[in-house]
N, CA and C atoms of all chains as a GROMACS GRO file, in nm:
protein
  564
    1UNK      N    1   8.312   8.866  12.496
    1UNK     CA    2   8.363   8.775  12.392
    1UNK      C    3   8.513   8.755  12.411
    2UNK      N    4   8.569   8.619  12.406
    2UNK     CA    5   8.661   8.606  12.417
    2UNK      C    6   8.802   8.629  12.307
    3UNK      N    7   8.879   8.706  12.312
    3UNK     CA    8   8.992   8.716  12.164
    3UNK      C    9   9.022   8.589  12.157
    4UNK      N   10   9.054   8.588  12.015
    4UNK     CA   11   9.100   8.483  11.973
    4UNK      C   12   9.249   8.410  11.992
    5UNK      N   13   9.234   8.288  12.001
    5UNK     CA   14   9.363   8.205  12.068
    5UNK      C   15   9.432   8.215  11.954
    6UNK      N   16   9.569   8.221  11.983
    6UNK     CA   17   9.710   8.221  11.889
    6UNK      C   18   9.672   8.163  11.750
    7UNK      N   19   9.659   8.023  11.776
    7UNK     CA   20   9.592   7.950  11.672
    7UNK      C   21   9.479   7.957  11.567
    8UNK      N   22   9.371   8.047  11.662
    8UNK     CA   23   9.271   8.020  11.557
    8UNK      C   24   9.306   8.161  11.454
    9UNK      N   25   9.400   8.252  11.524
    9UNK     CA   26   9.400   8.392  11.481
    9UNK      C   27   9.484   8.326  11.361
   10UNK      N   28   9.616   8.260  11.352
   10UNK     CA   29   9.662   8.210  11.218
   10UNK      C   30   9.603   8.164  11.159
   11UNK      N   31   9.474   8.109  11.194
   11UNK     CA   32   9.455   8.000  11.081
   11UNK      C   33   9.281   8.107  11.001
   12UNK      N   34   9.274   8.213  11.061
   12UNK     CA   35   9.162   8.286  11.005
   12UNK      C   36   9.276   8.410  10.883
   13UNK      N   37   9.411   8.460  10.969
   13UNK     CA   38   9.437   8.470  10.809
   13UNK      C   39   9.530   8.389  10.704
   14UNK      N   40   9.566   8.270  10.744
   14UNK     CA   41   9.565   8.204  10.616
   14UNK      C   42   9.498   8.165  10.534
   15UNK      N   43   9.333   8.149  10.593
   15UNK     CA   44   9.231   8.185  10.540
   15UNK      C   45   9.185   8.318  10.485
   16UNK      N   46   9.231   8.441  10.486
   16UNK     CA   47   9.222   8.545  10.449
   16UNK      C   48   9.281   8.543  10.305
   17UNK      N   49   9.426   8.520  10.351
   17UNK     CA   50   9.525   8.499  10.238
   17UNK      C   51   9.497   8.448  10.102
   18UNK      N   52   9.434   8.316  10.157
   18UNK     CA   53   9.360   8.231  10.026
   18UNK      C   54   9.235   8.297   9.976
   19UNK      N   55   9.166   8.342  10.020
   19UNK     CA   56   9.058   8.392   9.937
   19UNK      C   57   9.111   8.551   9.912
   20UNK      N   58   9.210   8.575   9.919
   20UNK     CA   59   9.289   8.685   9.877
   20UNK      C   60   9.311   8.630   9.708
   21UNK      N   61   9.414   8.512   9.724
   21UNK     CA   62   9.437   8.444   9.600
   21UNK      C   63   9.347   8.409   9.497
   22UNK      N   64   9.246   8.390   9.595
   22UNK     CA   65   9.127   8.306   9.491
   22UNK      C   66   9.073   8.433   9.423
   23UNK      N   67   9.037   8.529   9.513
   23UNK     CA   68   8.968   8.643   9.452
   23UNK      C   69   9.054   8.702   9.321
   24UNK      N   70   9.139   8.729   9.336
   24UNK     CA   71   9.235   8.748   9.179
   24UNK      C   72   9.223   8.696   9.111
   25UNK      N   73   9.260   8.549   9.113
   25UNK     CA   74   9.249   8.439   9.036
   25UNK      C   75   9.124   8.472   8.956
   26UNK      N   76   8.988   8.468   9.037
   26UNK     CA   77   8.880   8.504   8.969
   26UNK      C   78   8.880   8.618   8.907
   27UNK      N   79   8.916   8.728   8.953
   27UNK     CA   80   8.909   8.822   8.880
   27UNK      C   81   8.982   8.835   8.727
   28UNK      N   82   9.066   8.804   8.736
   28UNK     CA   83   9.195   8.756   8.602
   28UNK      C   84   9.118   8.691   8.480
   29UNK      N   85   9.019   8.547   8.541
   29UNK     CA   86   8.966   8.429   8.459
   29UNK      C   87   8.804   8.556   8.420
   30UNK      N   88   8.770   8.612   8.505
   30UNK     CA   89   8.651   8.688   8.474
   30UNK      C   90   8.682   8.806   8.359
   31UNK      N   91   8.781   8.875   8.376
   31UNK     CA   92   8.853   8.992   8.226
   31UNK      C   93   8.843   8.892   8.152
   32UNK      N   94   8.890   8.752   8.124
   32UNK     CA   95   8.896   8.693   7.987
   32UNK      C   96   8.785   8.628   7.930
   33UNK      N   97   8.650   8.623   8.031
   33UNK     CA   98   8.558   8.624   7.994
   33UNK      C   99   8.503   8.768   7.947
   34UNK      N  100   8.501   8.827   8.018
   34UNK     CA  101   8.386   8.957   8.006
   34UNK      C  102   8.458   9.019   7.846
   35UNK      N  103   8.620   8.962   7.802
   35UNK     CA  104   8.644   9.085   7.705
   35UNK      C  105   8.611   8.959   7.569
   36UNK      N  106   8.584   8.816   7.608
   36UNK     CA  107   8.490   8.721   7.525
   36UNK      C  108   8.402   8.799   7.510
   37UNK      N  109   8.312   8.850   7.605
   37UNK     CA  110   8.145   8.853   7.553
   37UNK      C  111   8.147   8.969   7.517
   38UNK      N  112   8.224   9.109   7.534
   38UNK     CA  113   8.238   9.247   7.582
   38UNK      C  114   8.087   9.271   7.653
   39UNK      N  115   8.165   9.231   7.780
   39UNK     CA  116   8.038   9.262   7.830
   39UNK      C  117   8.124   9.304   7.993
   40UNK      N  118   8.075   9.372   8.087
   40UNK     CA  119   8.155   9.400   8.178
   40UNK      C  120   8.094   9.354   8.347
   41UNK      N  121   8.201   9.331   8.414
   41UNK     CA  122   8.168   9.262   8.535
   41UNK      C  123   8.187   9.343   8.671
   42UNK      N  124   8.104   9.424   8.774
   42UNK     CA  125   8.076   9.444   8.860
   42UNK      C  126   8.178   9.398   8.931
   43UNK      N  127   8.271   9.481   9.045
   43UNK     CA  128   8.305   9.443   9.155
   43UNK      C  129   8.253   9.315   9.200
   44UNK      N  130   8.185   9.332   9.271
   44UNK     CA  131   8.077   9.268   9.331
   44UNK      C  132   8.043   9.138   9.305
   45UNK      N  133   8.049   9.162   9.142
   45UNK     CA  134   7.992   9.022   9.050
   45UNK      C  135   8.120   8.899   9.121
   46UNK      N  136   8.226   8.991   9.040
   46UNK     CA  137   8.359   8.902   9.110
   46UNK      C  138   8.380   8.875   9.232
   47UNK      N  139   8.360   8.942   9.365
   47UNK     CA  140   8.358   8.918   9.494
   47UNK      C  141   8.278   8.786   9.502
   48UNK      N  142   8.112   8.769   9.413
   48UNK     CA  143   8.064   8.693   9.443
   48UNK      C  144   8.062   8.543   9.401
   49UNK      N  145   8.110   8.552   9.304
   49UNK     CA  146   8.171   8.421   9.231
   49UNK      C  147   8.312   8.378   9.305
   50UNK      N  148   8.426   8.444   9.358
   50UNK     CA  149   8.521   8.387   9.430
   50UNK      C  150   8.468   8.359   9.558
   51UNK      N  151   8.397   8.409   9.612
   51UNK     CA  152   8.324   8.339   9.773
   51UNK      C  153   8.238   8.231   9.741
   52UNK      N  154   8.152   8.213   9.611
   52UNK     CA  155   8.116   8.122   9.584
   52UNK      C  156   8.199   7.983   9.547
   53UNK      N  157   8.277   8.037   9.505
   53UNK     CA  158   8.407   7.935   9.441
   53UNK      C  159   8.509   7.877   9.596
   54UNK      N  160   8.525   7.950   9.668
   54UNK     CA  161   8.604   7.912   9.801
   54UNK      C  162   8.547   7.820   9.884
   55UNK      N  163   8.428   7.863   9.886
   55UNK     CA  164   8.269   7.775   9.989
   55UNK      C  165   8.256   7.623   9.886
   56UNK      N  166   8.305   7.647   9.741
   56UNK     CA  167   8.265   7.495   9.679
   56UNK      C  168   8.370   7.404   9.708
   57UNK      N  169   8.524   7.492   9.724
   57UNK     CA  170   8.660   7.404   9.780
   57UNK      C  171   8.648   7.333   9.900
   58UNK      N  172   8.566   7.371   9.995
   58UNK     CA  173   8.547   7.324  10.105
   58UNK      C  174   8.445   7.178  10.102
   59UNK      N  175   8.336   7.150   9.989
   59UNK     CA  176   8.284   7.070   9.954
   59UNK      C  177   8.387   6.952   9.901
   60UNK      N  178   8.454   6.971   9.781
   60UNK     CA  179   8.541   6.893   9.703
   60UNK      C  180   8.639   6.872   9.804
   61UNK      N  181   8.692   6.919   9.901
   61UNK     CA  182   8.805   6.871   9.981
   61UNK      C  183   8.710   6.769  10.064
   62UNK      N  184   8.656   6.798  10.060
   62UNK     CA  185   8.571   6.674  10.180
   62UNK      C  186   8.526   6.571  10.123
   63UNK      N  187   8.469   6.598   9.999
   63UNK     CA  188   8.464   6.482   9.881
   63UNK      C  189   8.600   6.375   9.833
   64UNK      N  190   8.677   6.466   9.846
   64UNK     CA  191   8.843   6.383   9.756
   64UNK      C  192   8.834   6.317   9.847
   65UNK      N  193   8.821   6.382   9.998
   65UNK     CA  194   8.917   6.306  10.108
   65UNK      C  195   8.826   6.206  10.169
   66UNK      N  196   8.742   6.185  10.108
   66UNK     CA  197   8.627   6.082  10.168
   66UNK      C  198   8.662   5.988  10.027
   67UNK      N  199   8.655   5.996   9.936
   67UNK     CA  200   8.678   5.921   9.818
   67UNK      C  201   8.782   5.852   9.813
   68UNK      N  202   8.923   5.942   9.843
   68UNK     CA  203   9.078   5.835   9.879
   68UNK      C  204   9.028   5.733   9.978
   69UNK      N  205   8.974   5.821  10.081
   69UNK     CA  206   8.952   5.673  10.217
   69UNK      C  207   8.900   5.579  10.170
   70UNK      N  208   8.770   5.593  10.062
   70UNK     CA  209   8.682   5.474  10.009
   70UNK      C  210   8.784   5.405   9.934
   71UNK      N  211   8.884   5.473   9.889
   71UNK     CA  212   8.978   5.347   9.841
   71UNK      C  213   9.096   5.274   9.898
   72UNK      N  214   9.096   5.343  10.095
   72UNK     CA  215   9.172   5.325  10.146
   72UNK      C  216   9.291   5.344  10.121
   73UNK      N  217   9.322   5.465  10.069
   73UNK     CA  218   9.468   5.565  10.069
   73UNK      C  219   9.446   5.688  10.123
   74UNK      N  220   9.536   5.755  10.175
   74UNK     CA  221   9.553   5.866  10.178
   74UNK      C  222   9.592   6.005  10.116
   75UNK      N  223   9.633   5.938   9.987
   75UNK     CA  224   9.659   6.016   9.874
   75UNK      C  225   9.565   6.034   9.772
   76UNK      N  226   9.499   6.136   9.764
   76UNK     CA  227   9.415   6.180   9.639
   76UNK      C  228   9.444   6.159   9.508
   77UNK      N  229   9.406   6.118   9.440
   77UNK     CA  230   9.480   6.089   9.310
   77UNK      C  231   9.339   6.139   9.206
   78UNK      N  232   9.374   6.103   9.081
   78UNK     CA  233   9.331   6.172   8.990
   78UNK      C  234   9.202   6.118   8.958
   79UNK      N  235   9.192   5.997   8.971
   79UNK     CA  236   9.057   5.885   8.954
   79UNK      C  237   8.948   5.973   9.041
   80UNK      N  238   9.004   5.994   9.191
   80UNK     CA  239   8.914   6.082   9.313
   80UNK      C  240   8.855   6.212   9.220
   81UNK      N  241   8.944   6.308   9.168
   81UNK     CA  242   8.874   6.399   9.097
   81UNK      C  243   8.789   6.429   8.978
   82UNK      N  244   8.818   6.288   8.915
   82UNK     CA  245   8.728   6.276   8.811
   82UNK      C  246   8.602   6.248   8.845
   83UNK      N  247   8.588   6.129   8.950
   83UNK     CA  248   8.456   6.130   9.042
   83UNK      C  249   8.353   6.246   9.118
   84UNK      N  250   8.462   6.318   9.122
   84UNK     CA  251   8.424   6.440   9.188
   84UNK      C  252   8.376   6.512   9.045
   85UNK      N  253   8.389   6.552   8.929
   85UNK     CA  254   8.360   6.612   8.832
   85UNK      C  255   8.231   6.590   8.765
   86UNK      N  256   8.185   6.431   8.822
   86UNK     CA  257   8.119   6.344   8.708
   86UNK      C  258   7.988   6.410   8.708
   87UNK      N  259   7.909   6.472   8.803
   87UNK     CA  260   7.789   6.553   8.738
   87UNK      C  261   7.727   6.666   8.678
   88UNK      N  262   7.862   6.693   8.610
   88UNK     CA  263   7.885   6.840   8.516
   88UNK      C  264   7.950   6.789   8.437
   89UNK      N  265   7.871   6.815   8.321
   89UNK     CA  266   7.954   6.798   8.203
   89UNK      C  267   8.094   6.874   8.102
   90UNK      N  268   8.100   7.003   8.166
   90UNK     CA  269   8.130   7.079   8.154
   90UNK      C  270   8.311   7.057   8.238
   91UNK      N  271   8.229   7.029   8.358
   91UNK     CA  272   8.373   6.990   8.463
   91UNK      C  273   8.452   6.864   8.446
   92UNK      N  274   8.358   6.761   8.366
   92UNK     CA  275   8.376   6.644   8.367
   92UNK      C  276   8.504   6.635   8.234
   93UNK      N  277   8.437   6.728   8.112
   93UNK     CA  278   8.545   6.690   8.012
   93UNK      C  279   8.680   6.786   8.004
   94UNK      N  280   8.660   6.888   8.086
   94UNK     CA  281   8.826   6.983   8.169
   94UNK      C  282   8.904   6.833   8.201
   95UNK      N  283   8.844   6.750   8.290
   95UNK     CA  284   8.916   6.640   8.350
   95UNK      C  285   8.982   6.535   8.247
   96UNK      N  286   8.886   6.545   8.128
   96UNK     CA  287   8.909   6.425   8.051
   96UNK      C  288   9.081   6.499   7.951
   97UNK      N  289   9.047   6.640   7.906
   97UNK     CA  290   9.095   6.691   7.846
   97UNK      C  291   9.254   6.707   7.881
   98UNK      N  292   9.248   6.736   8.022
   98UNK     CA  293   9.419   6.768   8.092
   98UNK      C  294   9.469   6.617   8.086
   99UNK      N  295   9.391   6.489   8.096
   99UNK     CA  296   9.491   6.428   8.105
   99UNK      C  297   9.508   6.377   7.998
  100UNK      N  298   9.427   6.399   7.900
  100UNK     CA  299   9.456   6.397   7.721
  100UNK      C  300   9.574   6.466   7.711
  101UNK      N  301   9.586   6.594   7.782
  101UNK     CA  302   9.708   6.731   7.745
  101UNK      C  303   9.792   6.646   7.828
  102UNK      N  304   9.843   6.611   7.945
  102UNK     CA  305   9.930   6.560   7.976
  102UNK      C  306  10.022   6.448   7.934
  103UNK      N  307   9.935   6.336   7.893
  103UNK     CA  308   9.997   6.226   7.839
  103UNK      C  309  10.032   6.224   7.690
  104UNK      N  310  10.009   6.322   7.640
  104UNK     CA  311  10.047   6.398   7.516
  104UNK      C  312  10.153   6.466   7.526
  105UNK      N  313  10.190   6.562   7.638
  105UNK     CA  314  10.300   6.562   7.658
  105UNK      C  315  10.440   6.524   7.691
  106UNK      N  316  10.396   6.390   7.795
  106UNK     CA  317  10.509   6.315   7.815
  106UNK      C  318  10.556   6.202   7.759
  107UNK      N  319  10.742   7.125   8.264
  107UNK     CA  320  10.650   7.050   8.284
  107UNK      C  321  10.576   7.216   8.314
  108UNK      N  322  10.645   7.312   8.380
  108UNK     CA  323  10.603   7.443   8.433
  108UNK      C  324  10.566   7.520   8.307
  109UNK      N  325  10.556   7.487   8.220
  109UNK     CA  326  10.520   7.606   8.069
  109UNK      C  327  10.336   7.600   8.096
  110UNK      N  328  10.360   7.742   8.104
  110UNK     CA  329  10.217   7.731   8.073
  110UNK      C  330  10.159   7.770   7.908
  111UNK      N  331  10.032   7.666   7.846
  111UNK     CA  332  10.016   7.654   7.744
  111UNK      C  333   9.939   7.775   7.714
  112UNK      N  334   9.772   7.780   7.692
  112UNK     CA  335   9.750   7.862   7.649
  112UNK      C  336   9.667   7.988   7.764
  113UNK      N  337   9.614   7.969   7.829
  113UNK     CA  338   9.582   8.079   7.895
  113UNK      C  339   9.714   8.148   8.028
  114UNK      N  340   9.730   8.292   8.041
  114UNK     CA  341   9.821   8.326   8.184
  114UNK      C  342   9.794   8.308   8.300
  115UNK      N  343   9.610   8.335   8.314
  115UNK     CA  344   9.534   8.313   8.408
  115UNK      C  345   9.506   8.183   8.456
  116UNK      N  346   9.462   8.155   8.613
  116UNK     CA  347   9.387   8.011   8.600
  116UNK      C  348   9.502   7.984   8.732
  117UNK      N  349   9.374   7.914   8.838
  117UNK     CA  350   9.462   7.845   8.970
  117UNK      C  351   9.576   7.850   8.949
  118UNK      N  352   9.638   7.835   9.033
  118UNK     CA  353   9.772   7.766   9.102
  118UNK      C  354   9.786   7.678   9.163
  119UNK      N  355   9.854   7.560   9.133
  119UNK     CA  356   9.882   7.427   9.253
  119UNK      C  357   9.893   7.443   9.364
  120UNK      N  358   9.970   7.549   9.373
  120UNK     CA  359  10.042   7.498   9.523
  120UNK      C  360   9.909   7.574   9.607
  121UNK      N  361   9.802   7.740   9.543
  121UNK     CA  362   9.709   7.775   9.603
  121UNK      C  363   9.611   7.663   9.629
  122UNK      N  364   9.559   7.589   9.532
  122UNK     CA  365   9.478   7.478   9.530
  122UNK      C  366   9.514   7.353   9.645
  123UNK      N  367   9.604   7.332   9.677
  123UNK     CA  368   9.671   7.284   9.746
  123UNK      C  369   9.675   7.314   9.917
  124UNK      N  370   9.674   7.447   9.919
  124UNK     CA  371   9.658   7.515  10.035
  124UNK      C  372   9.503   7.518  10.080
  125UNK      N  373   9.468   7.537   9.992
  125UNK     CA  374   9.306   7.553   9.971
  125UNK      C  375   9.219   7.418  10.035
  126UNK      N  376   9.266   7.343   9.955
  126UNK     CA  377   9.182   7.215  10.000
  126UNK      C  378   9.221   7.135  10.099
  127UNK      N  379   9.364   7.153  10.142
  127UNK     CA  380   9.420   7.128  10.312
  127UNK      C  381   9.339   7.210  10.416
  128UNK      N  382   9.310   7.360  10.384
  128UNK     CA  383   9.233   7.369  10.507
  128UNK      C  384   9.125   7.280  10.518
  129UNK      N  385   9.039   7.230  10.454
  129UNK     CA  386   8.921   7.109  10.449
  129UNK      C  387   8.931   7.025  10.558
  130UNK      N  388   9.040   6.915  10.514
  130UNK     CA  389   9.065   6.770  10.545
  130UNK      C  390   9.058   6.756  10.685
  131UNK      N  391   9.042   6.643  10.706
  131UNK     CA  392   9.019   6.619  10.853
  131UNK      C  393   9.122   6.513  10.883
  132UNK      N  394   9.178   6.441  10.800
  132UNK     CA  395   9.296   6.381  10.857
  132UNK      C  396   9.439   6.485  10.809
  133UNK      N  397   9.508   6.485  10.901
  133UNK     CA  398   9.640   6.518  10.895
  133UNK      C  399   9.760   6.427  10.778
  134UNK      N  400   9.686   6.326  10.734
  134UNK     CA  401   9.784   6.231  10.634
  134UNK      C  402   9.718   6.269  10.526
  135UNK      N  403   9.596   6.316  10.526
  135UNK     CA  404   9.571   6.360  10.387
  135UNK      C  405   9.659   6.393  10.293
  136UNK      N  406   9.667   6.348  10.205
  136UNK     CA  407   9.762   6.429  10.058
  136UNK      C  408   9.700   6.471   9.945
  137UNK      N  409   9.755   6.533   9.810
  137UNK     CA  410   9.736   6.520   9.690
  137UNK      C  411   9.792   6.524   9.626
  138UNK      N  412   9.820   6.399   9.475
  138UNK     CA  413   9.898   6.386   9.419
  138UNK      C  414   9.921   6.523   9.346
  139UNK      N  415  10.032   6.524   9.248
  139UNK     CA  416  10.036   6.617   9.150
  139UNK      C  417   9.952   6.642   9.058
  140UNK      N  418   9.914   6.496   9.000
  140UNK     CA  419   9.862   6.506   8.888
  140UNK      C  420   9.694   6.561   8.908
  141UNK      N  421   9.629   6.518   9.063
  141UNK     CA  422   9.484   6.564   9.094
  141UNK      C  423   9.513   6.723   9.150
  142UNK      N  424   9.588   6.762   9.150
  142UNK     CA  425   9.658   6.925   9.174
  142UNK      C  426   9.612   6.947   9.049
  143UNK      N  427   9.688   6.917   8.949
  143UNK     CA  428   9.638   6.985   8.830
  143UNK      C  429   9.536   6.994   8.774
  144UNK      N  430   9.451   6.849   8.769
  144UNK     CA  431   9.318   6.819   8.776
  144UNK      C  432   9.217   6.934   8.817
  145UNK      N  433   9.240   6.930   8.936
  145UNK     CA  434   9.160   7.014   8.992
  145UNK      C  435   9.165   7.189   9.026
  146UNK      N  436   9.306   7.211   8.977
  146UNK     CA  437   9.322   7.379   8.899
  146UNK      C  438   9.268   7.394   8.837
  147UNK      N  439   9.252   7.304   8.722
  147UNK     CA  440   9.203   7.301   8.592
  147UNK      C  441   9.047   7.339   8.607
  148UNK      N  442   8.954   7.222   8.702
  148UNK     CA  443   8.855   7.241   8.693
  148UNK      C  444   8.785   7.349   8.778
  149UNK      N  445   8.878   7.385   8.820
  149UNK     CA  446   8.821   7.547   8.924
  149UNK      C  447   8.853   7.642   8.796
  150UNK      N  448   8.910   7.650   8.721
  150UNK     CA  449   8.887   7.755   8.591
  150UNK      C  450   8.808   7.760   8.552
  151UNK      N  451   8.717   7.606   8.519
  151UNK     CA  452   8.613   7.603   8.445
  151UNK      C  453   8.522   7.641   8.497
  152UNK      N  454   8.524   7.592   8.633
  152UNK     CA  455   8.367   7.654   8.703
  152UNK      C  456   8.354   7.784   8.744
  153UNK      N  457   8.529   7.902   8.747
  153UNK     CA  458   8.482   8.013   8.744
  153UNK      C  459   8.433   8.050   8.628
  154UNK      N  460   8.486   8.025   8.512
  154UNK     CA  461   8.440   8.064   8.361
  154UNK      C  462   8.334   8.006   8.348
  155UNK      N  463   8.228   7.882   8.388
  155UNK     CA  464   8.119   7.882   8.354
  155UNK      C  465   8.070   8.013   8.458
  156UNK      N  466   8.066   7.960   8.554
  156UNK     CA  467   7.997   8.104   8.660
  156UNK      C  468   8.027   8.256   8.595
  157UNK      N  469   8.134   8.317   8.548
  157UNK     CA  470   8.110   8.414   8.396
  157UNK      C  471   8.015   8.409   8.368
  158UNK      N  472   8.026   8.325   8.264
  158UNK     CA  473   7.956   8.326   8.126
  158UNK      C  474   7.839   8.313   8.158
  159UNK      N  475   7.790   8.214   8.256
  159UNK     CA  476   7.623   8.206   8.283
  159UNK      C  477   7.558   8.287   8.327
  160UNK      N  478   7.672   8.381   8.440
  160UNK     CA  479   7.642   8.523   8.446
  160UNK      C  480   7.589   8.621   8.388
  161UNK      N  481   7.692   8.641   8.258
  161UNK     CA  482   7.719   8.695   8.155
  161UNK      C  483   7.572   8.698   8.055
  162UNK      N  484   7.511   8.562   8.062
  162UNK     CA  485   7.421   8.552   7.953
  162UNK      C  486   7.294   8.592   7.988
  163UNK      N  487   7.325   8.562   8.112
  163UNK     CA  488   7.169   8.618   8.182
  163UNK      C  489   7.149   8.766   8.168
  164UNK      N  490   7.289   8.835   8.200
  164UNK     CA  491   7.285   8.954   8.190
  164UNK      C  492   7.218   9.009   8.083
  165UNK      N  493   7.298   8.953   7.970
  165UNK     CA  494   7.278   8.984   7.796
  165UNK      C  495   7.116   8.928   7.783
  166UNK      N  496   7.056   8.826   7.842
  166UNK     CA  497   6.895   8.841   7.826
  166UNK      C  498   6.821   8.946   7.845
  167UNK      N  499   6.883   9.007   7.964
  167UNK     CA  500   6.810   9.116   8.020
  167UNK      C  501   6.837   9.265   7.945
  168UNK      N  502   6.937   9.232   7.824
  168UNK     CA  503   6.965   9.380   7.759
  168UNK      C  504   7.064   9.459   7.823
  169UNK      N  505   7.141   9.389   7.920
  169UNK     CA  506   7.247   9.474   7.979
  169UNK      C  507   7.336   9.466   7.959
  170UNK      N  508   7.444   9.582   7.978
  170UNK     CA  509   7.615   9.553   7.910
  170UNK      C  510   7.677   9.559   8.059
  171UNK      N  511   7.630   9.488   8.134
  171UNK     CA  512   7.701   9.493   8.279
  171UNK      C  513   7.689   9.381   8.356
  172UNK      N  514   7.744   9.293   8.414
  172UNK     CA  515   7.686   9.220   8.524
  172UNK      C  516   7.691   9.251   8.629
  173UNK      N  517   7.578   9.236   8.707
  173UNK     CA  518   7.588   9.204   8.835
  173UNK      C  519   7.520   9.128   8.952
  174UNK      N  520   7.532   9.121   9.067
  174UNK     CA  521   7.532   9.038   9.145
  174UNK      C  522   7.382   8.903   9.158
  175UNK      N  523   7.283   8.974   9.114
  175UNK     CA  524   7.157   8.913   9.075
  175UNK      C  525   7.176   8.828   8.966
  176UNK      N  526   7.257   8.865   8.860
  176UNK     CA  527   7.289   8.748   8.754
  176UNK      C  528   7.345   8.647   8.835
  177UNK      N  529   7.390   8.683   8.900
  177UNK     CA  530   7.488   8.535   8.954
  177UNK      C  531   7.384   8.481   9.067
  178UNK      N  532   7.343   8.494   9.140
  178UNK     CA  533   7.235   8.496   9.176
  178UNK      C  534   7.111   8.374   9.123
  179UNK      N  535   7.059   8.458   9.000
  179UNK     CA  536   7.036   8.375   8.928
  179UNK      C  537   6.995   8.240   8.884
  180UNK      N  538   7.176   8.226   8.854
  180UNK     CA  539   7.192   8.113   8.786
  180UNK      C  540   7.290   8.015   8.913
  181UNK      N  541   7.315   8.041   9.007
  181UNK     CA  542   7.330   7.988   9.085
  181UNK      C  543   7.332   7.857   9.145
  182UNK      N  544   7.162   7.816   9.165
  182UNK     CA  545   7.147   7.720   9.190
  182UNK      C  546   7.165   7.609   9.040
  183UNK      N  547   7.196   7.652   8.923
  183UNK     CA  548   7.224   7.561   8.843
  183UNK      C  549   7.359   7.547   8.841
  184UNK      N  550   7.446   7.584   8.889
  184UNK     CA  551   7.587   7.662   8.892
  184UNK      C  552   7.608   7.510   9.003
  185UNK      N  553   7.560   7.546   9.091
  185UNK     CA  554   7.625   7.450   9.229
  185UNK      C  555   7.521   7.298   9.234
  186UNK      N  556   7.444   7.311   9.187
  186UNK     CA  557   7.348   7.161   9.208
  186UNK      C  558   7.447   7.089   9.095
  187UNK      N  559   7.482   7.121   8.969
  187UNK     CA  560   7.563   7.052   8.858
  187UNK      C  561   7.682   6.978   8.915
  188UNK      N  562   7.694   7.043   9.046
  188UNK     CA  563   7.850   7.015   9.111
  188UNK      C  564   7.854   6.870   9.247
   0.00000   0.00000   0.00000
């Protein structure tokens, strides 16, 4: 087997890195659930919901970036992610809500 | 614009950002700010639904624990919604 070239070796741990991030992240958002329900969450549980959650980024990036092209930009914008939200209802009104919170703010 | 309101937890832009650049297949790809936030936002939600749906399955089954079979689970309702 051949070692890995300069390149791919950076780019497997900046990939490390990030699901370093993500995994916290989850873990953080999972305590403020579990001490909602008191109910408690497995290592594991969390390992498996942030690998699940990293593997869905890879979907939605391919989605945005196919969606800007359909509008012929290269910039993702916010319309792209709402599209991306629209068959969860759940995900759909997070979207509706921030930009309720935003334009409320400014 | 940086205050955060009510939760401490919850993505980061610039991670989200990093995140969904490894994806892209063009190099001009971008994302605005405002679909940065957008989409922090909605990675909270889908870890906190993935919780809680967790969570409930667990609590069907009479347990004060989750684990990996709850998620499991509920899974395929978790990612087909998406």
């Amino acid at each position: 087997m051949e070692p890995l070239g300069e390149q791919e070796r950076e780019r497997l741990l900046h990939t490390q890195r990030l699901k370093a991030a993500v995994h916290y992240t989850v873990g953080c958002l999972c305590q403020e659930v579990a001490e909602d329900k008191g109910i408690q969450f497995s290592k594991q549980t969390i390992a498996a919901i942030s690998e699940i959650t990293f593997r869905q980024c890879e979907n939605f990036a391919k989605d945005l970036e196919m969606f800007a092209r359909h509008g012929k930009r290269t910039v993702i914008n916010s319309e792209d992610v709402k599209l991306l939200a629209r068959r969860s209802n759940s995900l759909y009104s997070s979207t509706d809500l921030t930009t309720a919170g935003a334009s409320a703010m400014s | 614009m940086e205050k955060r309101e009510e939760s401490a937890s919850g993505f980061r832009k610039e991670t989200v950002n990093k995140i969904l650049h490894l994806h892209f297949k063009d190099d001009k790809t971008r994302v605005s700010s405002d679909a940065l936030l957008l989409m922090a936002e909605m990675l909270n939600v889908f870890v906190r639904e993935a919780a809680a749906r967790s969570a409930r399955q667990a609590q069907a089954e009479d347990l004060d624990r989750v684990d990996i079979e709850h998620v499991e689970k509920v899974l395929p309702q978790l990612v087909c919604k998406v």
